[in-house]
ROSE-4610 file (N, C-alpha, C; in Angstrom, 1 decimal, always signed):
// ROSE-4610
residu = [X/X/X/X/X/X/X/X/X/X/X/X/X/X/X/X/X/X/X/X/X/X/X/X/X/X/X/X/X/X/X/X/X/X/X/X/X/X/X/X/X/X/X/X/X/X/X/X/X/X/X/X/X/X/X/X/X/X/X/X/X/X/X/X/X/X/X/X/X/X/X/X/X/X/X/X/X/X/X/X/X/X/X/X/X/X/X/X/X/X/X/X/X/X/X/X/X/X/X/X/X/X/X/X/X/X/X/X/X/X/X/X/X/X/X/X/X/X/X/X/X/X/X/X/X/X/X/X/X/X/X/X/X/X/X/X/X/X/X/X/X/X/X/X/X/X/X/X/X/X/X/X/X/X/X/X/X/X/X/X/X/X/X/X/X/X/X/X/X/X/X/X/X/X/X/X/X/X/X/X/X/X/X/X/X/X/X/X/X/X/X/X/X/X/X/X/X/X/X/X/X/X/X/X/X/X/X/X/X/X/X/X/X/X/X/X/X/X/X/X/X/X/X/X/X/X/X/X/X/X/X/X/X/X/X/X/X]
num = [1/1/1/2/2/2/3/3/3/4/4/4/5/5/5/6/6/6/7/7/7/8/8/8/9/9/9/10/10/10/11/11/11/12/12/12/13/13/13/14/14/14/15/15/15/16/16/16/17/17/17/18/18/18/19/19/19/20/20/20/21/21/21/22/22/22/23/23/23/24/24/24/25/25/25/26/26/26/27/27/27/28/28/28/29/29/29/30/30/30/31/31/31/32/32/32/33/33/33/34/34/34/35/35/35/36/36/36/37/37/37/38/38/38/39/39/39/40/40/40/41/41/41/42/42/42/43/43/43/44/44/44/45/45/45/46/46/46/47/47/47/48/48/48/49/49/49/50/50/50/51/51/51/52/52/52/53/53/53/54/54/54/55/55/55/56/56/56/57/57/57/58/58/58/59/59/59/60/60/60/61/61/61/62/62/62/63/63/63/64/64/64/65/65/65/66/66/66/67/67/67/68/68/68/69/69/69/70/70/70/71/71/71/72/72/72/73/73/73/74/74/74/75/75/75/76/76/76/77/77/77/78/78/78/79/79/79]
x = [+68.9/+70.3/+70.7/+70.3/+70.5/+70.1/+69.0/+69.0/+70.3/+70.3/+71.4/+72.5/+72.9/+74.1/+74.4/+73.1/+72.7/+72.7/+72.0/+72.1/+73.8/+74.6/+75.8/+77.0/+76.5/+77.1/+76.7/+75.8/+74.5/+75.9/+75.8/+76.4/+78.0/+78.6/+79.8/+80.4/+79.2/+79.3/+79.3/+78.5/+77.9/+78.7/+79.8/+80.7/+82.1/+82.5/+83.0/+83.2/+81.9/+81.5/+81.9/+81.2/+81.3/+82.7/+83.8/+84.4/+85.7/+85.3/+85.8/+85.7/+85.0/+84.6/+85.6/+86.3/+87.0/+87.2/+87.2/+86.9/+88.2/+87.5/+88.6/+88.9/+88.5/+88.7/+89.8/+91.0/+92.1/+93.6/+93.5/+94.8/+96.0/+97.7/+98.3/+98.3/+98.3/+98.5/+99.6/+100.0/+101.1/+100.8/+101.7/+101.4/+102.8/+102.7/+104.1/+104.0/+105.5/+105.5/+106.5/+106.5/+106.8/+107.1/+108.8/+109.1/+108.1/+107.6/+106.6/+107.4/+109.0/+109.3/+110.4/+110.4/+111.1/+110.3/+108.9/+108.4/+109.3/+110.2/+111.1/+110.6/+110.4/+109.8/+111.1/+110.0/+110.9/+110.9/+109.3/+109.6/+108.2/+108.0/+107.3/+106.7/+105.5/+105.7/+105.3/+105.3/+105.6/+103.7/+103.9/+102.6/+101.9/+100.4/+99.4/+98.7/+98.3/+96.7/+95.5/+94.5/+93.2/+92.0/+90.7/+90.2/+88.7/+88.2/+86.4/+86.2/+85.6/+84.9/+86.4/+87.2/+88.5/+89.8/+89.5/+90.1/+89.2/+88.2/+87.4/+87.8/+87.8/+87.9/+89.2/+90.4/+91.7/+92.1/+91.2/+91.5/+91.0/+89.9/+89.2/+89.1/+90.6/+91.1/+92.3/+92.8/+94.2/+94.1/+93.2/+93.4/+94.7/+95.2/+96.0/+96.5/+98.0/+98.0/+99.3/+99.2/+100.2/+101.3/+102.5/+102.7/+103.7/+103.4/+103.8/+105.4/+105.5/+106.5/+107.5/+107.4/+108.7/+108.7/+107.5/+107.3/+106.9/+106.1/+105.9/+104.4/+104.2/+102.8/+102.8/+102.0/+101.9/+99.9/+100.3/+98.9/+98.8/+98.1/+97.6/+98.1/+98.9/+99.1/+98.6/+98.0/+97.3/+97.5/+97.8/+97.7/+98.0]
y = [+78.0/+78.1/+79.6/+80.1/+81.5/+82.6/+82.0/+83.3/+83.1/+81.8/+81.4/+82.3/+82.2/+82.8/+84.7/+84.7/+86.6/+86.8/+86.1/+86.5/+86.1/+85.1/+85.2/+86.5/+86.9/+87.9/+89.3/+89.8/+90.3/+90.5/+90.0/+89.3/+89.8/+89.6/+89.9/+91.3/+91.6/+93.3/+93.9/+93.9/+94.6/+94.6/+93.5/+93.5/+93.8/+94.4/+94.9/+96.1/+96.6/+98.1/+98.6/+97.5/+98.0/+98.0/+97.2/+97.4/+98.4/+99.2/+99.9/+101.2/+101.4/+102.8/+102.6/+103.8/+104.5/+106.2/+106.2/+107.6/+108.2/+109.6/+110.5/+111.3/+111.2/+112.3/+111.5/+111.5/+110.6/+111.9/+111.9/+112.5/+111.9/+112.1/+111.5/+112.4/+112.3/+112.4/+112.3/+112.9/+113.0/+113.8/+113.6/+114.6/+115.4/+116.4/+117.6/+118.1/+118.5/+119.4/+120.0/+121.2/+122.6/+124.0/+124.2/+125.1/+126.6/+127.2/+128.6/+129.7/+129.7/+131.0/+130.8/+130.1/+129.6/+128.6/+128.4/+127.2/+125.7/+125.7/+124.2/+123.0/+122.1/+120.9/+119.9/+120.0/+119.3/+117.8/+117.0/+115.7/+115.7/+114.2/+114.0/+112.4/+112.2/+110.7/+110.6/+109.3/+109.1/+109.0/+109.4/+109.3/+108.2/+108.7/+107.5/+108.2/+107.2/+107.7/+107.5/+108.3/+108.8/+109.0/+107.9/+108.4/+108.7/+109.6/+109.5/+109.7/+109.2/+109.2/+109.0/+108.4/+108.0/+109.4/+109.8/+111.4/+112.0/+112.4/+113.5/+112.8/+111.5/+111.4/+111.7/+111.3/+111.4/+113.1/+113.8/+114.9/+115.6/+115.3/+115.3/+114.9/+113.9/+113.2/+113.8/+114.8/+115.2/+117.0/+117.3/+119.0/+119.6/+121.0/+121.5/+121.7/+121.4/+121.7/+122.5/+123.8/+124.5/+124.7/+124.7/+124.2/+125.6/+126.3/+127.5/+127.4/+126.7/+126.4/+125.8/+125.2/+124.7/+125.4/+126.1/+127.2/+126.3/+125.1/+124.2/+124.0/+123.6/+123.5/+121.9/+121.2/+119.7/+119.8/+119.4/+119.6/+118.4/+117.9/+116.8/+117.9/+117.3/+117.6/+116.9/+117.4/+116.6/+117.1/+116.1/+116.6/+116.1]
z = [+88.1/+88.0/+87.7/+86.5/+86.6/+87.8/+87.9/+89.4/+90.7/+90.7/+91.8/+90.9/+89.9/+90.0/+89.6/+89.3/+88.9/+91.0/+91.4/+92.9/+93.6/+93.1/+93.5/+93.0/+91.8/+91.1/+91.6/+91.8/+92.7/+94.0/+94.8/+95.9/+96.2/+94.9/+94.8/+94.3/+93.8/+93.3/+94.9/+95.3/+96.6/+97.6/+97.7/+98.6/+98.1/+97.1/+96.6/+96.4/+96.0/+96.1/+97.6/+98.7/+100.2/+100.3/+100.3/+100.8/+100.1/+99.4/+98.6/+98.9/+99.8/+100.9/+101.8/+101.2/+102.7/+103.0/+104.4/+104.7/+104.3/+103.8/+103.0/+104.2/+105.5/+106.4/+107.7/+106.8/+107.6/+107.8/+108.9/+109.4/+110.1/+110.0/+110.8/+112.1/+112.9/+114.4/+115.4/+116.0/+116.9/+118.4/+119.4/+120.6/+120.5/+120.8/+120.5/+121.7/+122.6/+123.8/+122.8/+122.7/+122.3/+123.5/+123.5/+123.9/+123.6/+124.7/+124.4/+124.0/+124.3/+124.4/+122.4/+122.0/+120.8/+119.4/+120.3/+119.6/+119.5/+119.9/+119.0/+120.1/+119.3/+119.6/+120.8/+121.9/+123.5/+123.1/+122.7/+122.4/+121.7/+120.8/+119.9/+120.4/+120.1/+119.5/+118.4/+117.9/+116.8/+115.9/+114.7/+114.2/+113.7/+113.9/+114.3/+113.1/+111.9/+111.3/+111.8/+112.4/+112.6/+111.5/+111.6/+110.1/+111.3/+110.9/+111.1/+112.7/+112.8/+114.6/+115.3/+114.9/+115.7/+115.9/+114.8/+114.6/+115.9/+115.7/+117.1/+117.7/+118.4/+119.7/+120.1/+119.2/+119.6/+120.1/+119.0/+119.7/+120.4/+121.0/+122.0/+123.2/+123.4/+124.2/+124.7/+123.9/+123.8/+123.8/+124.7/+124.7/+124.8/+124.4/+124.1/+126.0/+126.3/+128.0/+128.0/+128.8/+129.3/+130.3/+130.5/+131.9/+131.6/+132.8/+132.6/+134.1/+134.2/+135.2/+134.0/+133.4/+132.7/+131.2/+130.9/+129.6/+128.3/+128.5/+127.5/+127.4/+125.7/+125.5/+124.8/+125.5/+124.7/+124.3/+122.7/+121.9/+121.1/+120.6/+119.5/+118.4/+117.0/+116.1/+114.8/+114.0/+113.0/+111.1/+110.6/+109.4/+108.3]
Protein backbone atom coordinates (compact mmCIF):
# COMPACT_ATOMS: atom_id res chain seq x y z
CA UNK A 1 0.00 0.00 0.00
CA UNK A 2 2.60 2.53 0.73
CA UNK A 3 4.75 1.93 -2.19
CA UNK A 4 1.58 2.10 -4.45
CA UNK A 5 1.05 5.37 -3.24
CA UNK A 6 4.89 6.87 -2.63
CA UNK A 7 4.94 5.58 -6.53
CA UNK A 8 1.53 7.46 -7.24
CA UNK A 9 2.98 10.61 -5.45
CA UNK A 10 6.34 9.79 -7.22
CA UNK A 11 4.10 10.06 -10.42
CA UNK A 12 2.44 13.18 -9.78
CA UNK A 13 5.45 15.20 -8.82
CA UNK A 14 7.07 14.31 -12.17
CA UNK A 15 4.35 15.42 -14.16
CA UNK A 16 4.05 18.38 -12.72
CA UNK A 17 7.60 19.30 -12.68
CA UNK A 18 7.27 18.35 -16.67
CA UNK A 19 4.79 20.24 -17.46
CA UNK A 20 6.04 23.23 -15.86
CA UNK A 21 8.85 23.69 -18.45
CA UNK A 22 8.44 26.23 -20.81
CA UNK A 23 10.77 27.66 -23.28
CA UNK A 24 11.97 31.05 -22.32
CA UNK A 25 13.07 31.63 -26.04
CA UNK A 26 9.50 33.00 -27.17
CA UNK A 27 9.08 35.86 -29.52
CA UNK A 28 5.99 37.58 -31.12
CA UNK A 29 6.23 37.64 -34.80
CA UNK A 30 4.90 39.52 -37.64
CA UNK A 31 5.60 40.08 -41.52
CA UNK A 32 6.20 43.99 -42.22
CA UNK A 33 6.42 45.51 -45.94
CA UNK A 34 8.14 48.81 -45.14
CA UNK A 35 8.50 51.83 -47.41
CA UNK A 36 12.72 51.98 -48.28
CA UNK A 37 12.81 55.52 -49.00
CA UNK A 38 10.93 56.67 -45.40
CA UNK A 39 10.90 53.38 -43.57
CA UNK A 40 6.85 53.65 -42.63
CA UNK A 41 5.10 50.53 -42.52
CA UNK A 42 2.91 49.63 -46.19
CA UNK A 43 1.10 46.62 -44.36
CA UNK A 44 1.49 44.32 -41.30
CA UNK A 45 0.00 41.11 -40.24
CA UNK A 46 -1.02 40.53 -37.24
CA UNK A 47 1.23 38.91 -34.42
CA UNK A 48 1.93 35.32 -33.90
CA UNK A 49 4.04 34.02 -30.73
CA UNK A 50 7.02 31.68 -31.86
CA UNK A 51 8.82 29.72 -29.07
CA UNK A 52 12.02 27.26 -29.82
CA UNK A 53 12.49 25.26 -33.11
CA UNK A 54 9.11 27.05 -34.26
CA UNK A 55 10.80 30.59 -34.02
CA UNK A 56 13.97 29.39 -36.53
CA UNK A 57 11.82 27.96 -38.78
CA UNK A 58 9.37 30.83 -39.07
CA UNK A 59 12.28 32.84 -39.73
CA UNK A 60 13.84 30.94 -41.88
CA UNK A 61 10.87 30.65 -43.80
CA UNK A 62 10.46 34.28 -44.09
CA UNK A 63 13.80 35.85 -45.56
CA UNK A 64 14.07 39.47 -45.67
CA UNK A 65 12.61 40.41 -49.75
CA UNK A 66 13.27 43.60 -51.68
CA UNK A 67 11.30 44.85 -54.43
CA UNK A 68 13.04 47.57 -55.86
CA UNK A 69 10.26 48.49 -58.46
CA UNK A 70 7.74 49.55 -55.90
CA UNK A 71 10.80 50.68 -53.23
CA UNK A 72 9.51 48.11 -50.45
CA UNK A 73 11.15 45.73 -48.11
CA UNK A 74 8.86 42.78 -46.55
CA UNK A 75 10.94 40.99 -43.52
CA UNK A 76 9.84 38.73 -40.53
CA UNK A 77 9.74 40.98 -37.46
CA UNK A 78 10.35 39.55 -34.04
CA UNK A 79 10.35 40.61 -30.61
Amino acid sequence: MKRKLLLAASFIIIAWVASSCEDNNCQQCKIVTRKTSDNSIVSSTGGTEYCGAELAAFKAANPTITNPVLGTVTKAECN
